[in-house]
C-alpha positions in Angstrom: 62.7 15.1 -71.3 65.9 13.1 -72.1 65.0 13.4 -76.0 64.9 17.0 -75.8 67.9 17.4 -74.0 70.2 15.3 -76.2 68.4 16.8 -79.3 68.5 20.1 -77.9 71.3 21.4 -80.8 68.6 21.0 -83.1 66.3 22.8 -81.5 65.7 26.6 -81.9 68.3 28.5 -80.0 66.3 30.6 -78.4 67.5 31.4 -74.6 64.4 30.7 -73.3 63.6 27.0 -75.4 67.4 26.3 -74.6 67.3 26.6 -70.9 64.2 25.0 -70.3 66.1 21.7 -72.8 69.0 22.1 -70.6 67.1 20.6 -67.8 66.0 17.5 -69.5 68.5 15.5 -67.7 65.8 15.3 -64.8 64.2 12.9 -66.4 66.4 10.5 -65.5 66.7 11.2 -62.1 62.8 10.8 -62.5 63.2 7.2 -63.7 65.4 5.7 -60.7 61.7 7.4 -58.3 59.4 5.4 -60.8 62.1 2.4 -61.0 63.0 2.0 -57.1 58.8 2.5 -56.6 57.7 -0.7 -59.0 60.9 -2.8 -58.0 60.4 -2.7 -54.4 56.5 -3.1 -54.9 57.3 -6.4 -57.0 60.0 -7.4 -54.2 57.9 -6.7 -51.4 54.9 -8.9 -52.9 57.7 -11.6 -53.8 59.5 -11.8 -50.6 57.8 -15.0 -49.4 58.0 -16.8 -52.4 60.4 -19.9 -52.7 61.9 -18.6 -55.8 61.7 -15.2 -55.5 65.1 -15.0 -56.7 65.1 -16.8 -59.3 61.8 -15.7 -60.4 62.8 -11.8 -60.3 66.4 -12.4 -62.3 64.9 -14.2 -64.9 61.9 -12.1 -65.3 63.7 -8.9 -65.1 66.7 -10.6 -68.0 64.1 -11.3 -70.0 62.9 -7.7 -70.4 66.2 -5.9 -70.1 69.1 -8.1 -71.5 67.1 -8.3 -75.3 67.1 -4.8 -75.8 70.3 -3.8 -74.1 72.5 -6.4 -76.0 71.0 -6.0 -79.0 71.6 -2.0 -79.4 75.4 -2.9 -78.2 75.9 -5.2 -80.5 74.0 -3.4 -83.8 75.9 -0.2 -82.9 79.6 -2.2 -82.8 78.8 -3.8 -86.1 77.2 -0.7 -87.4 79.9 2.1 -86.1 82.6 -0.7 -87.1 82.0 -1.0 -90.6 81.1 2.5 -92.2 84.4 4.8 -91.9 82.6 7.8 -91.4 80.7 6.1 -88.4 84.2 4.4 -86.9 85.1 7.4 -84.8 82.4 7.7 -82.5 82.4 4.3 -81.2 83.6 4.0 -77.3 87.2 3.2 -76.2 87.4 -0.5 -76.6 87.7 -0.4 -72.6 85.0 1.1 -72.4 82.9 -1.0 -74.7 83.8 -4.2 -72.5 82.9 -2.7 -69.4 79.4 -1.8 -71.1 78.7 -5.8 -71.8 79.4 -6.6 -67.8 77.0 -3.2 -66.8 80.5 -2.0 -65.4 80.3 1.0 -67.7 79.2 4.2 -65.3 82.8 3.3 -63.5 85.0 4.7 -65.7 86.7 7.5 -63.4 87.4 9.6 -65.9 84.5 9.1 -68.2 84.8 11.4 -71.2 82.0 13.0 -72.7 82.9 13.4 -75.6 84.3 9.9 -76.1 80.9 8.1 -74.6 78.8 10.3 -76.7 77.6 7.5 -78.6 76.4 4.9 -75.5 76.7 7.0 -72.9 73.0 7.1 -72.5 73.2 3.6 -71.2 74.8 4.6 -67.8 71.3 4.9 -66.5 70.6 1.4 -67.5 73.6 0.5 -65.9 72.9 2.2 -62.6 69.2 0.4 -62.8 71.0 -3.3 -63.3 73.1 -2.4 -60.0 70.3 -1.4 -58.0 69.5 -5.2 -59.2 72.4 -6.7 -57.8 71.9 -5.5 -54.1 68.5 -4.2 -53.1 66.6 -7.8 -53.9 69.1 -9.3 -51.4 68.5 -5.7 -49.1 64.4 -6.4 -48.8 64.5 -9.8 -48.3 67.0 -10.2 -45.7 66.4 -7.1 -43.9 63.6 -7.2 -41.5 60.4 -4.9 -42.5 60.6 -2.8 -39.0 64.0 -1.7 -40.2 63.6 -1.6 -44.2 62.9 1.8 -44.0 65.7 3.3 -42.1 68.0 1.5 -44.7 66.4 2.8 -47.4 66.6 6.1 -45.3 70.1 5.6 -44.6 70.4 4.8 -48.1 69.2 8.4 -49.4 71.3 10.6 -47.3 74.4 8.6 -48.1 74.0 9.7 -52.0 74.2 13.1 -50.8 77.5 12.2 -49.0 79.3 10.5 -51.7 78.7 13.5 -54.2 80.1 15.9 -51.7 82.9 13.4 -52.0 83.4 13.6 -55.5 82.3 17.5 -56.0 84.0 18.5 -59.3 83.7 15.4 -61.1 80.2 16.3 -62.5 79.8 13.5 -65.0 81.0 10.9 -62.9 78.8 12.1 -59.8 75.9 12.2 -61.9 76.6 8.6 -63.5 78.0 6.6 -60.5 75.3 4.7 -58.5 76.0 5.5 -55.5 75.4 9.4 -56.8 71.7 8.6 -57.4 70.9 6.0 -54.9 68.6 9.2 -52.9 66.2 8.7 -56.2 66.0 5.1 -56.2 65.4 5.2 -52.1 62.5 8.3 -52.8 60.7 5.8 -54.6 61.6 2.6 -52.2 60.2 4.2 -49.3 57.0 5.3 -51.2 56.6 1.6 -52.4 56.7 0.5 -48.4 54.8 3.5 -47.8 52.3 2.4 -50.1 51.4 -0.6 -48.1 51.8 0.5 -44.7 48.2 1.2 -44.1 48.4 4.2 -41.8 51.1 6.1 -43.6 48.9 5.5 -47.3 46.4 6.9 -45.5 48.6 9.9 -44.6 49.8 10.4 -48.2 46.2 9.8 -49.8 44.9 12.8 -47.4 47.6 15.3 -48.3 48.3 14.6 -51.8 46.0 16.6 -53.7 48.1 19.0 -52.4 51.8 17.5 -53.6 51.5 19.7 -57.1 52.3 23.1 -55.5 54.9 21.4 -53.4 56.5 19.3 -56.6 56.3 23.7 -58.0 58.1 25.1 -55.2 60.7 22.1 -55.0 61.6 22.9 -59.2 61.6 26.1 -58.7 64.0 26.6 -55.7 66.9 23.9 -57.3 66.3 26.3 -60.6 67.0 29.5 -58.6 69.3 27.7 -56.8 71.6 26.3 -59.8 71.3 30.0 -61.4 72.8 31.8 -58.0 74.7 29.1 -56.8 75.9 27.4 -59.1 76.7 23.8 -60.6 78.0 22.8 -57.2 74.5 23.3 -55.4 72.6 21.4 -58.5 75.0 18.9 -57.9 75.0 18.2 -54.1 71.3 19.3 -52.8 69.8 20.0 -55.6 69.6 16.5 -56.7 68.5 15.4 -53.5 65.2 17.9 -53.6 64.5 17.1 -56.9 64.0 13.4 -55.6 61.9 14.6 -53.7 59.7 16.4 -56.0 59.5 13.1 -58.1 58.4 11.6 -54.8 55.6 14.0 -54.6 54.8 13.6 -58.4 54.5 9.9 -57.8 52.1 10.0 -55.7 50.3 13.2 -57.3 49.9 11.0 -60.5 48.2 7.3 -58.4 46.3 9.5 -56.0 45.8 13.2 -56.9 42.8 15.0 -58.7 41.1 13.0 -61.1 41.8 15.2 -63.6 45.9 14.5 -63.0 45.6 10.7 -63.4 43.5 11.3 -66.1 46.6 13.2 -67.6 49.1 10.2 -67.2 46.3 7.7 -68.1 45.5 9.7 -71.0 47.0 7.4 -74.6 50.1 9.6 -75.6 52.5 8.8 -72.3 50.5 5.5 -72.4 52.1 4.8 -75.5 55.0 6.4 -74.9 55.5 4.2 -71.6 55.0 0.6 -73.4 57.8 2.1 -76.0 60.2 4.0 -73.8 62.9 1.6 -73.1 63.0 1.2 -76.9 63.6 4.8 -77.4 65.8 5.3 -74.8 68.5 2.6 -75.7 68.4 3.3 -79.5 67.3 7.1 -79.6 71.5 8.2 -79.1 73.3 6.0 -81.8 70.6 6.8 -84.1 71.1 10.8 -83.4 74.9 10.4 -83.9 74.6 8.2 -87.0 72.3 10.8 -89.0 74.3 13.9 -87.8 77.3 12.2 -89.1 76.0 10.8 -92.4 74.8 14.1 -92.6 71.2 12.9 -93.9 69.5 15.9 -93.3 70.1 20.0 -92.5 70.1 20.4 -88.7 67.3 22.3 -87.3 63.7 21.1 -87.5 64.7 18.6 -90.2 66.9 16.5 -88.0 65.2 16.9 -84.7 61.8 15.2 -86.6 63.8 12.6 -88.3 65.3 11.8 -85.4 62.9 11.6 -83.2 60.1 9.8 -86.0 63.0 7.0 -86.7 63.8 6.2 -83.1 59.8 5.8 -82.0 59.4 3.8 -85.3 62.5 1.8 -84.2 61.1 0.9 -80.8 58.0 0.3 -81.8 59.4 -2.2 -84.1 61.4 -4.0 -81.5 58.5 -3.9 -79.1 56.5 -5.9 -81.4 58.9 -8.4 -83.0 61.4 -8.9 -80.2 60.3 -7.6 -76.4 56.6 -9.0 -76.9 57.9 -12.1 -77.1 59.8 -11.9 -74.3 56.9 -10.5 -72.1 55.2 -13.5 -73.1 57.6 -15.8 -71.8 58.1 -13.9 -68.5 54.7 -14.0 -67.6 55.1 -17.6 -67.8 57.4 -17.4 -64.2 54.5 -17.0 -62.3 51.0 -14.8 -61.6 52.7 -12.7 -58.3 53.7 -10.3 -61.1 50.2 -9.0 -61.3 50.1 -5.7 -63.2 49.8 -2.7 -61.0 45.7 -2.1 -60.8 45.0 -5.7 -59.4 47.6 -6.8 -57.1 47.4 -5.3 -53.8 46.3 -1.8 -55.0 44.7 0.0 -52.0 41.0 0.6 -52.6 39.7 4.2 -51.5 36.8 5.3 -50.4 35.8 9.0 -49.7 34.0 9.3 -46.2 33.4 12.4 -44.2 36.4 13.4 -42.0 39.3 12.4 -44.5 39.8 8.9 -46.6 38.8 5.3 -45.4 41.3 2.7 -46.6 39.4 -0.4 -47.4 42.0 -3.6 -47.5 42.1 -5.6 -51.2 43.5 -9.1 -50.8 44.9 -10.9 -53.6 45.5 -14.9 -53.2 48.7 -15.4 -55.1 49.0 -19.3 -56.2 
C-alpha cells in the first residue's frame, strides 16, 4: 500500500487508480496495529524474565539498527557525491536528528525537503514506542494494563485535535498514532485473557463486513468532510478496522488465513522492512538520474530493484543478525508455538483449550 502510494506519479492517471493510491498511506497506520500486537505479545511473555530488558533491546537492535543505519549512511554517501543527487538529501538538522530516531519532531517538517528519508518517520515512531511501553507493561499491574493502553488510544485523538492544521506533523508525531499502536496492544492482552479470546474467536468470522463498513465511512467521510475529519476521527476508526483485520486474519474463515498464509505476503513479510527503508532513496535516485521514461517503465524498475535490494540485505546482512538474536534466549518463540490458543469447535460456540509452553 505504501509502495503504491509513493509510486503513485508513475501510475496511470486515471481518477479512479489515483484515488484508490491516494489512500496507501493506511498501510502505515496498519503497521503500528500489527507492531503494538507482536511487541506487547513478546513483552507480555517476557515480563518475568530476569533480563527481560536487556534481552528485548538487544534483540530488537539487532534486527532494526542494521538496516536503518545502513540505508542512512549509503544514502549520505550516495546523495553526497553525485551532484545531480546532492539536492535531495535532508537539511543537515534534520539528518542528525534521523541518527538519534529524533526525526518525526521537526515542527515544521517539510515535505518537500524530507522527500528523500522521510519514509523513516514510521520507523522512528516504532523505536519510540520502544523507549516507553517495555517499561509501561512491566511496571504497570495487569488489572490496569488495559485501561492505560485505553487511556493511551483516546489521548492520540486529543493531541491531533491539538495540532489540527499541521497535517504532516500530526500524522508523523507519535503521539498522533499512539490509538494504532494501543488497537493492537489491547488485542495482544486480549489475546490471552481467556474469556475475552473466547469473545473475539466467536464473533470474528464476522469482523470482515465490519473492517467494510469502518473503510467505507472514513472514505465518505474524508470526501464530505474533509481533511480535518480524516485527520481527527478518521484515523482513530481506521485503527479500528486494522483491529478487526487482525484478528479476521489469526481467527476468521479458513479461507482468509489461507489468504495471508498464502507465499506472496509470506514473502513479502520476511522482505518488507527491506523494502520499506530502501524503496524511497531508490525512487528518488532513478527519477533524478532520469534512468528510465516515467510511467510503467519507472514504476517496474522501481519496484523490481528495491525487492531485489532487500532481498539482498536479507540474506547477506539481516540473516545474520537473526541468527545471533535467537541466541538471547528461546522465550522468543515464533508466533504458532508459544502460547498460541488452541481451538476447538464444540456445539454452542468455541471451547478454548489452554497450551502451556515451559520457557527455560
Amino acid at each position: 500500500m505504501v509502495l503504491l502510494f509513493h509510486f503513485g506519479p508513475d501510475l496511470p492517471q486515471n481518477r479512479v487508480v489515483q484515488h484508490i493510491v491516494s489512500w496507501g498511506w493506511v498501510g502505515v497506520n496498519l503497521f503500528f496495529v500489527l507492531s503494538g500486537f507482536l511487541i506487547t505479545r513478546i513483552l507480555l511473555r517476557t515480563r518475568c524474565r530476569s533480563d527481560y530488558f536487556r534481552s528485548f533491546y538487544v534483540r530488537r537492535a539487532l534486527r532494526i539498527f542494521p538496516v536503518y543505519y545502513w540505508t542512512l549512511i549509503a544514502v549520505g554517501l550516495l546523495f553526497g557525491a553525485v551532484p545531480a543527487l546532492r539536492p535531495a538529501l535532508p537539511p543537515l538538522h534534520d539528518r542528525v536528528l534521523y541518527r538519534f530516531y529524533l526525526g518525526n519532531w521537526t515542527p515544521l517538517f517539510h515535505e518537500h525537503a524530507q522527500q528523500l528519508l522521510g519514509h523513516f518517520w514510521s520507523l522512528v515512531v516504532e523505536e519510540q514506542f520502544y523507549w516507553v511501553w517495555p517499561f509501561v507493561v512491566l511496571f504497570v499491574p495487569a488489572k490496569r494494563l488495559p485501561w492505560v493502553a485505553a487511556g493511551t488510544f483516546a489521548s492520540a485523538l486529543l493531541f491531533r485535535m491539538a495540532f489540527l492544521g499541521v497535517h504532516f506533523f500530526i500524522h508523523a508525531n507519535t503521539f498522533g498514532n499512539t490509538d494504532s499502536l494501543m488497537i493492537g496492544a489491547l488485542s495482544a492482552i486480549a489475546w490471552q485473557t481467556p474469556a475475552v479470546f473466547r469473545w473475539m474467536a466467536h464473533w470474528a468470522k464476522y469482523f470482515g463486513a465490519g473492517v467494510v463498513l469502518i473503510g467505507a465511512t472514513v472514505v465518505a467521510g474524508d470526501r464530505f468532510l474533509g481533511q480535518k475529519f480524516t485527520d481527527t476521527i478518521g484515523i482513530m476508526a481506521l485503527a479500528l478496522a486494522f483491529g478487526g483485520l487482525l484478528w479476521l486474519a489469526a481467527l476468521g474463515p479458513e479461507w482468509v488465513r489461507a489468504v495471508f498464509r498464502s507465499p506472496v505476503p509470506t514473502a513479502l513479510g520476511k522482505y518488507s522492512y527491506g523494502i520499506y527503508a530502501y524503496h524511497q532513496p531508490l525512487y528518488v535516485a532513478m527519477m533524478r538520474l532520469h534512468l528510465v521514461r516515467h510511467g510503467w517503465p519507472m514504476f517496474i524498475l522501481a519496484l523490481t530493484v528495491s525487492i531485489a535490494l532487500a532481498v539482498l540485505s536479507f540474506e547477506i546482512v539481516e540473516k545474520r543478525m537473526l541468527k545471533r538474536r535467537e541466541r538471547r534466549g528461546s522465550a522468543y518463540l515464533p508466533f504458532a508455538y508459544a502460547e498460541r490458543p488452541n481451538l476447538r469447535q464444540k456445539e454452542g460456540g468455541v471451547q478454548l483449550k489452554a497450551t502451556v509452553v515451559r520457557v527455560e
